[in-house]
N, C-alpha and C positions, 0 to 999 in steps of 0.2 A: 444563439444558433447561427446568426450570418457569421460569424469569427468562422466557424466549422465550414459553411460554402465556398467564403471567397480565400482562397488561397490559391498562390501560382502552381501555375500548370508544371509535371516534370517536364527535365530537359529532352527525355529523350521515351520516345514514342514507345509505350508498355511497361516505362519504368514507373513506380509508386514509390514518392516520397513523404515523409512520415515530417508533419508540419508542427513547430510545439504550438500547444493550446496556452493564451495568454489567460489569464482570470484577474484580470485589474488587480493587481499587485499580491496576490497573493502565489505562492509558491505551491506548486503540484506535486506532492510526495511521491518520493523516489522509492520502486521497490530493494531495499537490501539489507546490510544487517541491522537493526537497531538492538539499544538497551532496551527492556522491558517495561523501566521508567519512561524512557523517553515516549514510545510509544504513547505509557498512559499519559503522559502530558501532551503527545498532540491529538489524543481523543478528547484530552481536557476531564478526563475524570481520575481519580486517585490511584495507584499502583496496586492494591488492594482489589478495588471495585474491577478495575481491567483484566485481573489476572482471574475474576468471577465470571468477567463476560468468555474469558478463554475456553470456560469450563463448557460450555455448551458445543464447544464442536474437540473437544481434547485428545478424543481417539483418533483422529484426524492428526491432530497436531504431534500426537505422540509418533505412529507412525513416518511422520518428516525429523524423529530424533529430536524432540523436545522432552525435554523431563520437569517435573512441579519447580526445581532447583534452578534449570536454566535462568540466568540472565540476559543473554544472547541469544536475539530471536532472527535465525538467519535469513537471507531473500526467499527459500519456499518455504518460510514458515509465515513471512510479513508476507506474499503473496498471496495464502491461505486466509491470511488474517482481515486483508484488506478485499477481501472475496466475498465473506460470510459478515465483516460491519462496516462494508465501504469505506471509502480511502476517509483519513480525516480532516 
């Protein structure tokens, strides 16, 4: 939580600068398109099982033009996704 307090002040009085969050070497997932694999591999569970967890918010998902077929899951649909089972 100190990482989140102590960061420089902006330069210029009422601007807000947007500081990256370091996490000791691990990498902070980026929202944009991913493969549908790929996703399940950085939830770490099988392409199968992830595409079961999709099922629980899917009318959601369908409305952002998703279909069962899609392989490509675009930035508001990996938005959506990292909403409803947090980033991985």
């Amino acid at each position: 939580m100190e990482q989140l307090l102590n960061y420089p002040k902006a330069e210029k009085k009422g601007a807000l600068k947007m500081m990256p969050l370091e996490l000791h070497g691990e990498e902070v997932p980026r929202v944009r398109t991913y493969w549908k694999s790929e996703l399940a591999t950085m939830y770490r569970v099988s392409p199968k099982t992830f595409s079961s967890w999709l099922d629980r918010f899917i009318e959601q998902l369908y409305a952002l033009g998703y279909k069962r077929t899609s392989k490509k899951l675009y930035p508001n649909m990996v938005a959506l996704i990292f909403d409803k089972l947090g980033e991985p």
